[in-house]
N, CA, C and O atoms as a DFTB+ gen file, in Angstrom:
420 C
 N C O
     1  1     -11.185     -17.756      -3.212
     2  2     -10.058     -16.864      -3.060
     3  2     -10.421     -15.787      -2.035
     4  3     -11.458     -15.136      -2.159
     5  1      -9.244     -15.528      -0.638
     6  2      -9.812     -14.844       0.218
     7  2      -8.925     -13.630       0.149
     8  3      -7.705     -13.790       0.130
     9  1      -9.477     -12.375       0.108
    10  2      -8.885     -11.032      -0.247
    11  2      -9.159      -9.947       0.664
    12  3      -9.679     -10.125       1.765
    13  1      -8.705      -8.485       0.072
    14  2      -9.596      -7.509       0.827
    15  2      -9.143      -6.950       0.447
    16  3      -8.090      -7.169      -0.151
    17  1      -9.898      -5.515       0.637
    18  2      -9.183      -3.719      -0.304
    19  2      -8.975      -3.378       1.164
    20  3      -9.997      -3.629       1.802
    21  1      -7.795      -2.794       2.055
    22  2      -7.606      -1.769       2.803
    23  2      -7.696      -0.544       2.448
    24  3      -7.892      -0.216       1.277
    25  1      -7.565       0.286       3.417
    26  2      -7.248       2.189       3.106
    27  2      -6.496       2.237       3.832
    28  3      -6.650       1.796       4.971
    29  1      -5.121       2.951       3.285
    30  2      -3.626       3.551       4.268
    31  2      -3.221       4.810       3.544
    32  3      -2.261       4.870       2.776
    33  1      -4.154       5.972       3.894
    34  2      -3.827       7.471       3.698
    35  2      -4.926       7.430       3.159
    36  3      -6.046       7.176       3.603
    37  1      -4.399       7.810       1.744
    38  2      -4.786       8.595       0.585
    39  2      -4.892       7.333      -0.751
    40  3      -5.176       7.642      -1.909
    41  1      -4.590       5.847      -0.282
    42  2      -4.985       5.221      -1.064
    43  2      -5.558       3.697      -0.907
    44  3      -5.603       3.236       0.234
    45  1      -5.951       2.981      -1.891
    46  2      -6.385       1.945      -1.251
    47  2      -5.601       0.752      -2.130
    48  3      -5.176       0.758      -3.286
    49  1      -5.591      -0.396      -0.960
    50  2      -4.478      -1.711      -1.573
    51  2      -5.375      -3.046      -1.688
    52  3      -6.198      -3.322      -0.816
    53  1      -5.142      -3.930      -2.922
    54  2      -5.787      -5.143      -2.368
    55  2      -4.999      -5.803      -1.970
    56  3      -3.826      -5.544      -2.234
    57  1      -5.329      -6.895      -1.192
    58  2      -4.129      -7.628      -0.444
    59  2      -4.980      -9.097       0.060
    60  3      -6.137      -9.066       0.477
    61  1      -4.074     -10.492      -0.086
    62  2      -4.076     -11.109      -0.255
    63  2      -3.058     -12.633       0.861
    64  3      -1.942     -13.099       0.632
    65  1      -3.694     -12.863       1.593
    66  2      -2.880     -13.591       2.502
    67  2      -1.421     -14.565       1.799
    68  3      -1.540     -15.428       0.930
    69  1      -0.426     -14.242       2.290
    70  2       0.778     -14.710       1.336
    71  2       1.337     -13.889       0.680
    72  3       2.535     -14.137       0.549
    73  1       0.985     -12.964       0.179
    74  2       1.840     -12.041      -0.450
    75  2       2.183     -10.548      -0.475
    76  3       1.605     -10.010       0.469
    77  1       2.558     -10.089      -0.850
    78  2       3.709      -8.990      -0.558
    79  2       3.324      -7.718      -1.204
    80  3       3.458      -7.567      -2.418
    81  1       2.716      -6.541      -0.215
    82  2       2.791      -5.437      -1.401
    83  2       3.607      -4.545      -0.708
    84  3       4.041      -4.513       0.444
    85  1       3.706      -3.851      -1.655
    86  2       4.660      -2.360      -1.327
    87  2       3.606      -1.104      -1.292
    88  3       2.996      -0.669      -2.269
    89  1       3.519      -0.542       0.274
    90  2       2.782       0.479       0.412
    91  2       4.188       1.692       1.082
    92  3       5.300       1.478       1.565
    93  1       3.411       2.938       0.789
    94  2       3.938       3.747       1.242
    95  2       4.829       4.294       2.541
    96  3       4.137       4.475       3.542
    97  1       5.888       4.514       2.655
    98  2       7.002       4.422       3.656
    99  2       6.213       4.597       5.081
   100  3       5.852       5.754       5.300
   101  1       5.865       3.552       6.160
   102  2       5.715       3.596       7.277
   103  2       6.835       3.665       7.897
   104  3       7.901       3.285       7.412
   105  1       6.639       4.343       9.451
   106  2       7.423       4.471      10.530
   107  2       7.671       2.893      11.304
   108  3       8.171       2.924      12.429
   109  1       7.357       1.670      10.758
   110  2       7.201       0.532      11.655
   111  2       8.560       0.122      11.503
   112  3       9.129       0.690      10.571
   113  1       9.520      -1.021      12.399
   114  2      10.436      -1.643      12.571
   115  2      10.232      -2.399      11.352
   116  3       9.221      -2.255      10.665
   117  1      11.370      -3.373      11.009
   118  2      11.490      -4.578      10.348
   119  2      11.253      -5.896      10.901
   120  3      12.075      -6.413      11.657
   121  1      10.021      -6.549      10.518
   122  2       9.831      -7.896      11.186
   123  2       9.013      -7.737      12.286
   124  3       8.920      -8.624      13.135
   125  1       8.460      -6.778      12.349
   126  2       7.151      -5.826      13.011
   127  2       6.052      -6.458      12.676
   128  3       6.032      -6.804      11.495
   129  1       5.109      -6.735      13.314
   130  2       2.993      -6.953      12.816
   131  2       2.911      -5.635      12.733
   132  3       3.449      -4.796      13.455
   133  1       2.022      -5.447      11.568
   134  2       1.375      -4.085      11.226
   135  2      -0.197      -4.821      11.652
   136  3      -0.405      -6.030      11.754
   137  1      -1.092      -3.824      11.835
   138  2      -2.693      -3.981      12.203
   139  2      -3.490      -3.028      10.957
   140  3      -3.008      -1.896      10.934
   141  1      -4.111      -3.145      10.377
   142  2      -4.884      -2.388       9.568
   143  2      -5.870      -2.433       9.694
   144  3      -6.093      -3.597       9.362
   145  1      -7.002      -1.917      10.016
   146  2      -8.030      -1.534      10.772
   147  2      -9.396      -1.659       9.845
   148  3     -10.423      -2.319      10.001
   149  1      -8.840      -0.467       8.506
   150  2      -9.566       0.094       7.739
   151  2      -9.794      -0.357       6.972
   152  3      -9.306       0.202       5.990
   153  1     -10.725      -1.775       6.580
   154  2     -11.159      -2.753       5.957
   155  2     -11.981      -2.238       4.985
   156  3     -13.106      -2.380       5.465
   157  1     -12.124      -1.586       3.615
   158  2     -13.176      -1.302       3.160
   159  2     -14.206      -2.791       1.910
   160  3     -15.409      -2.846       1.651
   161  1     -13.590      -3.295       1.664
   162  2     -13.961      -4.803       1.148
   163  2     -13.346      -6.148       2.108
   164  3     -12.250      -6.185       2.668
   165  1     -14.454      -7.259       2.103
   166  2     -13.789      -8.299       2.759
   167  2     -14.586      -9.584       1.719
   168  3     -15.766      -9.926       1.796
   169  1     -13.526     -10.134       0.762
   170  2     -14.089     -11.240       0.305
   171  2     -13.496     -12.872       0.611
   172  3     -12.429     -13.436       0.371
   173  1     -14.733     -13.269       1.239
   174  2     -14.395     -14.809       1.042
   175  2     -14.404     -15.883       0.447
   176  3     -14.371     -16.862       1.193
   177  1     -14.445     -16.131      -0.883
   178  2     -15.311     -17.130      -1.714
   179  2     -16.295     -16.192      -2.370
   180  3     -16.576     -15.014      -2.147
   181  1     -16.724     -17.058      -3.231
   182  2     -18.026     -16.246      -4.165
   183  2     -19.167     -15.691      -3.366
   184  3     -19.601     -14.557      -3.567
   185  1     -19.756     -16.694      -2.248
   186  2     -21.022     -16.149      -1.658
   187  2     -20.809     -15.140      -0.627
   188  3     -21.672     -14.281      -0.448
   189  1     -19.648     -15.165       0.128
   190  2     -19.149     -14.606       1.385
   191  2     -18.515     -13.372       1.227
   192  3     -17.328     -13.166       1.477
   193  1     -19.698     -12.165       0.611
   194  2     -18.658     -10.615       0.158
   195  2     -19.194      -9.619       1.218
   196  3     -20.385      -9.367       1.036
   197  1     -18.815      -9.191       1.933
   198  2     -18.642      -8.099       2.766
   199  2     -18.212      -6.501       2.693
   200  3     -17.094      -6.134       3.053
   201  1     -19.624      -5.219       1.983
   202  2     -18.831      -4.399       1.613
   203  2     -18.651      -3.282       3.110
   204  3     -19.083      -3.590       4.221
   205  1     -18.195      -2.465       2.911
   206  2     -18.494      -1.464       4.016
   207  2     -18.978      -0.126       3.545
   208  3     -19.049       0.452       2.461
   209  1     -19.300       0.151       4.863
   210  2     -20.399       1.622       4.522
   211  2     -20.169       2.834       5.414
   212  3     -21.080       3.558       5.814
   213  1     -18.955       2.987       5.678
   214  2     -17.765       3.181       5.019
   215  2     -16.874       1.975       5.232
   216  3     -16.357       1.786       4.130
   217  1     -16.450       1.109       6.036
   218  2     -15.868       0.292       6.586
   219  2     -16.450      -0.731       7.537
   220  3     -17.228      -0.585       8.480
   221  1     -15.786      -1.949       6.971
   222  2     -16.182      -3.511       7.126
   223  2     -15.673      -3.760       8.947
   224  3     -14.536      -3.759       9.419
   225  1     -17.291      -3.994       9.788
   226  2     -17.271      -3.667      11.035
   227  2     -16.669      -5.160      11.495
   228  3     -17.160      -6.198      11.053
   229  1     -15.439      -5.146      12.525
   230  2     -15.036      -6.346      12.837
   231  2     -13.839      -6.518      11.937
   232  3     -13.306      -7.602      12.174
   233  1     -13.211      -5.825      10.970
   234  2     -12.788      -7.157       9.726
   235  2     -11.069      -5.995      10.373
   236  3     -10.823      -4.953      10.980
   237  1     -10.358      -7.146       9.682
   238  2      -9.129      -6.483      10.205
   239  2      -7.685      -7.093       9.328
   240  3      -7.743      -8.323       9.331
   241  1      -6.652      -6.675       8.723
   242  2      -5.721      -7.259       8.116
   243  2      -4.031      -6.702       8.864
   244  3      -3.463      -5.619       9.003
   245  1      -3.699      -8.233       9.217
   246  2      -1.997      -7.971       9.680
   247  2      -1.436      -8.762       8.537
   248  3      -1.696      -9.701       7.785
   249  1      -0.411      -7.756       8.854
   250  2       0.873      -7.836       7.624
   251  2       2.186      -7.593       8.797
   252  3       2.333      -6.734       9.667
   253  1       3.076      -8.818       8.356
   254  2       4.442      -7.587       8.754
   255  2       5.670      -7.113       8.043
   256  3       6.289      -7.743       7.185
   257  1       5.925      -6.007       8.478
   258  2       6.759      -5.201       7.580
   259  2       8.398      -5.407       7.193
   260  3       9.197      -5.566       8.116
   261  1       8.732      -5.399       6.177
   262  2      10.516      -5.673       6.009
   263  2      10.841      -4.357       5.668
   264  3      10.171      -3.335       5.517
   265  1      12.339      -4.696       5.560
   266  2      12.923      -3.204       5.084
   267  2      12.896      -2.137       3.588
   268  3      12.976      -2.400       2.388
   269  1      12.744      -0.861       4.356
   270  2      12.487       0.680       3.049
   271  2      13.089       0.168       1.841
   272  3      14.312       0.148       1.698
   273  1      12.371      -0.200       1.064
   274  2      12.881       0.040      -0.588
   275  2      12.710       1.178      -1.416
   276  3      11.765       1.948      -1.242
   277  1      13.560       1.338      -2.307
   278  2      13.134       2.647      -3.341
   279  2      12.687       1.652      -4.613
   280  3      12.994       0.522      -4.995
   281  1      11.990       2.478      -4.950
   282  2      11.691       2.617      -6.189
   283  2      12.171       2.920      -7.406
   284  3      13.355       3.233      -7.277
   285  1      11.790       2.984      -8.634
   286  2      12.863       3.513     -10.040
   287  2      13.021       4.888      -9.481
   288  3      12.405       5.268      -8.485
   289  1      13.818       5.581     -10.116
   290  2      14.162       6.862     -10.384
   291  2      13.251       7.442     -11.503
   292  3      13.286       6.807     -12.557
   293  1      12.652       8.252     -11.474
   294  2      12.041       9.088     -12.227
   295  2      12.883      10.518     -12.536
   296  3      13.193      11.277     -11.618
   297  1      13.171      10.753     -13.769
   298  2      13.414      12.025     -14.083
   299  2      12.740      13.436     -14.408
   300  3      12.465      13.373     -15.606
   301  1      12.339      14.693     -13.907
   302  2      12.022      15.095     -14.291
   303  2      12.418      16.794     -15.035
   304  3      13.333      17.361     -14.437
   305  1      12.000      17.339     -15.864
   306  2      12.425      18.396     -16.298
   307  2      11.725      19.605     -16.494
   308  3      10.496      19.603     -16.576
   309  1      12.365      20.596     -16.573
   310  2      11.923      22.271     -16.878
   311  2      12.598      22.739     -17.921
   312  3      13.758      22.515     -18.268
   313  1      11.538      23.602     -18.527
   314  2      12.521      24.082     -20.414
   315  2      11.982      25.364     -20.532
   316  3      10.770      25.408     -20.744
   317  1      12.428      26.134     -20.470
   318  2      11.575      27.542     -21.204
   319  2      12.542      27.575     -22.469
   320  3      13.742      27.319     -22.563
   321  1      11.609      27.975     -23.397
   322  2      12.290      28.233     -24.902
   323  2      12.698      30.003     -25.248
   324  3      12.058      31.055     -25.271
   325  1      14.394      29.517     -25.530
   326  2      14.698      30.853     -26.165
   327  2      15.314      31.619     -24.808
   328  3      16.194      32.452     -25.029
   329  1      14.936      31.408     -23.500
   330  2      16.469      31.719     -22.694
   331  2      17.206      31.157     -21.778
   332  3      17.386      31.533     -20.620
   333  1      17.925      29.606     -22.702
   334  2      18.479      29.139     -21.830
   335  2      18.537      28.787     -20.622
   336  3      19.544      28.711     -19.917
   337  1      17.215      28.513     -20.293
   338  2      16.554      27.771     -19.056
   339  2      16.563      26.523     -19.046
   340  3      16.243      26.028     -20.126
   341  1      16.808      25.811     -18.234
   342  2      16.930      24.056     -18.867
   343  2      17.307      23.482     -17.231
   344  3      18.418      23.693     -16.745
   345  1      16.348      22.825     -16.571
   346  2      16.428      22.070     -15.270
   347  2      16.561      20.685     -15.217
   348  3      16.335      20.092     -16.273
   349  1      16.902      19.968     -14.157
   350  2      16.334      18.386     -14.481
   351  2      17.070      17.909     -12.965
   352  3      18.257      18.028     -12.661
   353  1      16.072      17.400     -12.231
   354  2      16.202      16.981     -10.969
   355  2      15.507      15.131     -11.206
   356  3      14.978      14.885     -12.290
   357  1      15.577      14.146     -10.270
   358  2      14.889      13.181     -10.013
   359  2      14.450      12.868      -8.750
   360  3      14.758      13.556      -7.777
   361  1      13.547      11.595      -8.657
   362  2      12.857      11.322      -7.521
   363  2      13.057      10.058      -7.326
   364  3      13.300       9.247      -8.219
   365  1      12.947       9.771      -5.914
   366  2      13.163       7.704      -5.937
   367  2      12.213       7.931      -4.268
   368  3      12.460       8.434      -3.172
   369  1      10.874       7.110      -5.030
   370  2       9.630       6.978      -3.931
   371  2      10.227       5.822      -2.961
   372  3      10.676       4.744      -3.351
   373  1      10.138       6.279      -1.579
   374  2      10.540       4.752      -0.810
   375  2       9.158       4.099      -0.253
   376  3       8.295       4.881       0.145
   377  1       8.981       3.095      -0.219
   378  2       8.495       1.924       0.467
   379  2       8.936       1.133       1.035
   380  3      10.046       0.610       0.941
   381  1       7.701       0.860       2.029
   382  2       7.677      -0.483       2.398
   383  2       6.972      -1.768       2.069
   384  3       5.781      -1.944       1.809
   385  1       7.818      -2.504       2.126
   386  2       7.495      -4.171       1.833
   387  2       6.259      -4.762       2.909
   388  3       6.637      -4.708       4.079
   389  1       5.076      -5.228       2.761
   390  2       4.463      -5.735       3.996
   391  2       3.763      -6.924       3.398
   392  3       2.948      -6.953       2.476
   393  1       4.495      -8.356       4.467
   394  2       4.055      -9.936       3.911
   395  2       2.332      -9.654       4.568
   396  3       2.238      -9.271       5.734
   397  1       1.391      -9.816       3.954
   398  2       0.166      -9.844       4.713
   399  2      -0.062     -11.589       4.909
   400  3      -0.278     -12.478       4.085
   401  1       0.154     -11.598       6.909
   402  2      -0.169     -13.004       6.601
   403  2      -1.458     -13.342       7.598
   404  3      -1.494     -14.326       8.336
   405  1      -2.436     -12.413       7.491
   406  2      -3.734     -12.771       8.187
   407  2      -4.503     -12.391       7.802
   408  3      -4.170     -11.333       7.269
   409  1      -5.870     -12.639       7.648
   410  2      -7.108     -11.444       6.961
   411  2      -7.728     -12.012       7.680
   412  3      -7.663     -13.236       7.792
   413  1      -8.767     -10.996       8.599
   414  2      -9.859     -11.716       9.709
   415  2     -11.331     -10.915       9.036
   416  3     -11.297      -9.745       8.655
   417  1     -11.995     -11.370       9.005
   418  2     -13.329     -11.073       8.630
   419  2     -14.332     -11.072       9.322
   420  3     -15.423     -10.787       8.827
């Protein structure tokens, strides 16, 4: 099974040739190659693991991107007790969809 952990910001994704994750809202077109650079694991099979120190030299993952989705709605609230204080706003995180269909090692 051939995989890899990227880094995009502030977090890290595993990702998997063929399938689909939802990372955080990029600026890219729809039907765009994305390049990801920042390889921090590269596995190929059981014997073939590649970590980085900070990052896996050479290794590289394209994906390309479809269109902004949201996410659930989250509700959240404010209460102070005893004077009729009472808030409640929500949130809907957008993403993007990205097919990863290459992993180079």
């Amino acid at each position: 099974m051939k995989y890899a952990i990227i880094k995009m910001g502030s977090k890290q994704y595993q990702v998997q040739e063929g399938k689909t994750v939802f990372v955080d809202l990029l600026s890219a077109e729809p039907n765009k190659d994305i390049t990801f650079s920042e390889v921090i694991l590269y596995v190929d099979g059981v014997d073939n693991v590649k970590v980085g120190t900070p990052l896996v030299e050479g290794a590289k993952v394209i994906g390309q991107a479809g269109e902004m989705v949201k996410g659930k709605k989250l509700t959240v609230g404010k209460f102070r007790r005893r004077e009729g204080y009472r808030r409640t706003y929500g949130h809907r995180q957008k993403y993007t969809p990205v097919k990863i269909t290459q992993i180079i090692g």
